[in-house]
C-alpha positions as CSV (number, residue, x, y, z in Angstrom):
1,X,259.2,291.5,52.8
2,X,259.1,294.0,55.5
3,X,255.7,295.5,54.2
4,X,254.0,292.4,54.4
5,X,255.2,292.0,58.0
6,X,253.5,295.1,58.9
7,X,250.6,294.0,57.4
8,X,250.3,290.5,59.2
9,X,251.4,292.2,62.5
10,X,248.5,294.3,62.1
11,X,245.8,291.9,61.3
12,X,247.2,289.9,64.2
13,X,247.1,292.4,66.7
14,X,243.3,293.5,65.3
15,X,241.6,289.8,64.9
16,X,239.4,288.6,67.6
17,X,239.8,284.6,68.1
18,X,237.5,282.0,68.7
19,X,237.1,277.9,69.0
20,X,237.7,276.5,65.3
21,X,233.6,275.9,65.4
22,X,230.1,277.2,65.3
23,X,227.5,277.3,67.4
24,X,224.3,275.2,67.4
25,X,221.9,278.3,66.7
26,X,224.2,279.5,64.3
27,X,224.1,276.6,62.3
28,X,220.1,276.1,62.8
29,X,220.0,280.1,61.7
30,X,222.4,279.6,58.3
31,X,220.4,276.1,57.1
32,X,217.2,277.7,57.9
33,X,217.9,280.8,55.7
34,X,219.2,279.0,53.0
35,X,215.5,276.7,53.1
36,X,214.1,279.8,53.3
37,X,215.9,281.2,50.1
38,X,215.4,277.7,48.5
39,X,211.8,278.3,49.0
40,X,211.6,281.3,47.6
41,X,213.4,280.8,44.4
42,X,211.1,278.1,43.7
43,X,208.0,280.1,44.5
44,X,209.2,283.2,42.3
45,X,210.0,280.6,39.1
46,X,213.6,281.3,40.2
47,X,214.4,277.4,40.6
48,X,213.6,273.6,39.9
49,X,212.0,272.1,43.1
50,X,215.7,270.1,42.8
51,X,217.8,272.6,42.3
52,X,216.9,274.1,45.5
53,X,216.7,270.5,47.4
54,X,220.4,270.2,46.1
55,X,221.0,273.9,47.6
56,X,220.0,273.8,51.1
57,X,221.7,270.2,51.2
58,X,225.3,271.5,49.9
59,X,224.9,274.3,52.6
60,X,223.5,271.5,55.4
61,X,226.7,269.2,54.1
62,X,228.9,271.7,54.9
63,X,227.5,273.0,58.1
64,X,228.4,269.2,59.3
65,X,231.8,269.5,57.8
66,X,232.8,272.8,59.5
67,X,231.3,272.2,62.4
68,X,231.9,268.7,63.3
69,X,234.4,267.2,60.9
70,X,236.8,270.0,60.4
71,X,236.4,270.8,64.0
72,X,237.7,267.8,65.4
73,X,240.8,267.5,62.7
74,X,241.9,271.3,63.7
75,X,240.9,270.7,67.9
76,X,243.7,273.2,68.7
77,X,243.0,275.6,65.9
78,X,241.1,279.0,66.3
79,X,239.2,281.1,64.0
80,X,240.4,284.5,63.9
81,X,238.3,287.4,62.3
82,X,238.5,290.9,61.9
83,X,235.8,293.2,62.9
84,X,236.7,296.8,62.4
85,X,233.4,298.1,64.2
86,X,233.7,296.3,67.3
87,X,237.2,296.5,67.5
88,X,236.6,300.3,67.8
89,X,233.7,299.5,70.2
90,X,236.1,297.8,71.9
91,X,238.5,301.2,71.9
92,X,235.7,303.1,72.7
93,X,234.8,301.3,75.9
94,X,238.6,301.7,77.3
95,X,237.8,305.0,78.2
96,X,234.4,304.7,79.5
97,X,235.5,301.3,81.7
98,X,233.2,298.9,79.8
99,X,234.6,295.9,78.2
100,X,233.0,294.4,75.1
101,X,233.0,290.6,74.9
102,X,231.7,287.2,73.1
103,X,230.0,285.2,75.2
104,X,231.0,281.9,73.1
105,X,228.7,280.1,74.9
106,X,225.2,282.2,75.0
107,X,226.3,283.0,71.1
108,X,226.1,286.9,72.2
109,X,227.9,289.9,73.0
110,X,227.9,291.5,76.4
């Protein structure tokens, strides 16, 4: 009812919003962590040389869905996310004149 109108006002009025897809370097960052933990798990006895093939492809799978596939299906949709310390960066700066912002396409803040 009422209190969970609050509640969505307030994580409306608090999430930052973004195109509904990644960036390249993102994506190159996430699959080469996950090889990297693949890796590792095999060389500490953790995993089967498969199991970890199998790993980094689920995570490379869906890398192409979310950034390509499900991209394209939702082309007007954002992603919205809620970041409590830079939204009180973001505060903070008001008084001091700065503005804190995501540069989309240099995949940095500024």
């Amino acid at each position: 009812g009422e209190e969970l109108d609050w509640a969505l006002s307030c994580v409306r009025s608090r999430a930052f919003s973004g195109p509904a897809s990644g960036t390249l370097k993102a994506a190159a960052a996430q699959l080469g962590f996950a090889g990297l933990l693949g890796l590792v798990s095999v060389v500490g006895g953790f995993l089967a040389p498969q199991q970890a093939v199998d790993g980094v492809s689920v995570v490379g799978v869906s890398l192409v869905f979310s950034d390509v596939v499900a991209s394209r299906l939702l082309a007007r949709g954002k992603r919205h996310v809620l970041c409590p310390y830079l939204d009180m960066l973001n505060h903070a700066s008001s008084r001091s004149g700065s503005r804190l912002e995501y540069d989309y396409f240099g995949d940095a803040f500024g």
